[in-house]
C-alpha beads as a LAMMPS data file, in Angstrom:
LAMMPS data file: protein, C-alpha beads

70 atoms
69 bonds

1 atom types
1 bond types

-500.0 500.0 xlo xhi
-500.0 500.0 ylo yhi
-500.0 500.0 zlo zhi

Masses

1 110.0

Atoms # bond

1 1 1 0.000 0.000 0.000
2 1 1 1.024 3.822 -0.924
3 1 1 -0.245 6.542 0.902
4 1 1 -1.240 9.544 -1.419
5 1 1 -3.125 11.780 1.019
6 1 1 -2.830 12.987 4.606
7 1 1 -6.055 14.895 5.773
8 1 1 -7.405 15.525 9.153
9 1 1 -10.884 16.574 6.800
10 1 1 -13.478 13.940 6.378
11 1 1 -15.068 16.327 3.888
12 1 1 -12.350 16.197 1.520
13 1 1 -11.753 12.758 2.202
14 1 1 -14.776 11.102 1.128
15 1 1 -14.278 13.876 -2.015
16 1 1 -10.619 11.691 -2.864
17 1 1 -11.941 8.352 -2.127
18 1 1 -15.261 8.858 -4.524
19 1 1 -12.864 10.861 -7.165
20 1 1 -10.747 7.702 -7.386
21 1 1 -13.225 5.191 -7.324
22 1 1 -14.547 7.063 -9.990
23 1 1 -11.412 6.302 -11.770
24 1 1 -11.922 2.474 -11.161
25 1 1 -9.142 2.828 -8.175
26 1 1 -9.927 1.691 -5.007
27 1 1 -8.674 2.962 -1.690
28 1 1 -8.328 2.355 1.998
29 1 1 -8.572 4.611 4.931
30 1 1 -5.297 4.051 7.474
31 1 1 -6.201 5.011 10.913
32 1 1 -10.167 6.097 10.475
33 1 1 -10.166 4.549 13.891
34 1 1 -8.790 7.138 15.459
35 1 1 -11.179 8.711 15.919
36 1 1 -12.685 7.181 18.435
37 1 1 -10.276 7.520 20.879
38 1 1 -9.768 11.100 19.924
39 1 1 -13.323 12.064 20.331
40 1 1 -14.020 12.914 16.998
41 1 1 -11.988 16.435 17.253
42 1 1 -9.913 15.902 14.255
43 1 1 -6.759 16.186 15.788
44 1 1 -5.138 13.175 14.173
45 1 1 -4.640 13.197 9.872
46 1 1 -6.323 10.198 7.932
47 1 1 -4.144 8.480 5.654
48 1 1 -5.408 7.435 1.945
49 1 1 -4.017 4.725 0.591
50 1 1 -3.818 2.782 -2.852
51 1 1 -2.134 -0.747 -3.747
52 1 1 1.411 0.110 -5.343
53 1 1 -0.145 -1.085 -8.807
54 1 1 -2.114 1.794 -8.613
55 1 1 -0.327 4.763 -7.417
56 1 1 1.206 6.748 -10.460
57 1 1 -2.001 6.637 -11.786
58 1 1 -4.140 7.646 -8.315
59 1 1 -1.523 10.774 -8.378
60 1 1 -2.179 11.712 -11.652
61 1 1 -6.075 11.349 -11.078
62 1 1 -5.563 13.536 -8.077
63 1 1 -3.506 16.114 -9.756
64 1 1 -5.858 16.109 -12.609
65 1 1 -8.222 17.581 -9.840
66 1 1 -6.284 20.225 -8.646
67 1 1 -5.219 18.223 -5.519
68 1 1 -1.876 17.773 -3.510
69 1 1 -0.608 14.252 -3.013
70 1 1 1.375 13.100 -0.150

Bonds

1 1 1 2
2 1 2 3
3 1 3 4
4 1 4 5
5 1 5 6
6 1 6 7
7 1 7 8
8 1 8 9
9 1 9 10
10 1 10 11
11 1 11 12
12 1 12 13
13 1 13 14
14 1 14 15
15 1 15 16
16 1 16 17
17 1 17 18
18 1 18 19
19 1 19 20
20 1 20 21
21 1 21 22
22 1 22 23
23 1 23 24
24 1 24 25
25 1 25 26
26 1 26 27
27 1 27 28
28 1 28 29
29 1 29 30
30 1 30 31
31 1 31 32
32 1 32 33
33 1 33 34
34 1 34 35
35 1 35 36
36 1 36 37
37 1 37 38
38 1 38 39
39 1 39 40
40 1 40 41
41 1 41 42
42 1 42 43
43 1 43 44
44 1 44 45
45 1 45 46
46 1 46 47
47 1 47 48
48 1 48 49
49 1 49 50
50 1 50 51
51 1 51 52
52 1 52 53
53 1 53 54
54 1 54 55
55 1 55 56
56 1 56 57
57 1 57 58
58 1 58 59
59 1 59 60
60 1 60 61
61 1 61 62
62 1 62 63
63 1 63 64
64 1 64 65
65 1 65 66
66 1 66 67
67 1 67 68
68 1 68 69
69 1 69 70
């Protein structure tokens, strides 16, 4: 697995994760767990992450969109 994103916002996200899948790559979330132990405040990032395969093009896809990668 590659991480591409770091993001403590759930907004943008679920915005990466439906942008890739869009673009038939699929994602997990690294530490979305967090969260409950944190109390939901957002003080710990998210990580996205793609299988190795699929990372060039998840970057590109991203960058397409006007967003930073990790």
């Amino acid at each position: 697995m590659r991480v591409i994103a770091t993001t403590t916002d759930p907004v943008r996200l679920s915005f990466l994760r439906a942008l890739l899948a869009d673009a038939g790559i699929g994602t997990v979330i690294l530490d979305a767990h967090i969260s409950a132990i944190e109390g939901g405040i957002g003080a710990f990032p998210r990580r996205l992450a793609v299988v190795e395969e699929d990372e060039r093009r998840a970057r590109a896809v991203m960058q397409e969109a006007g967003e930073e990668t990790a």
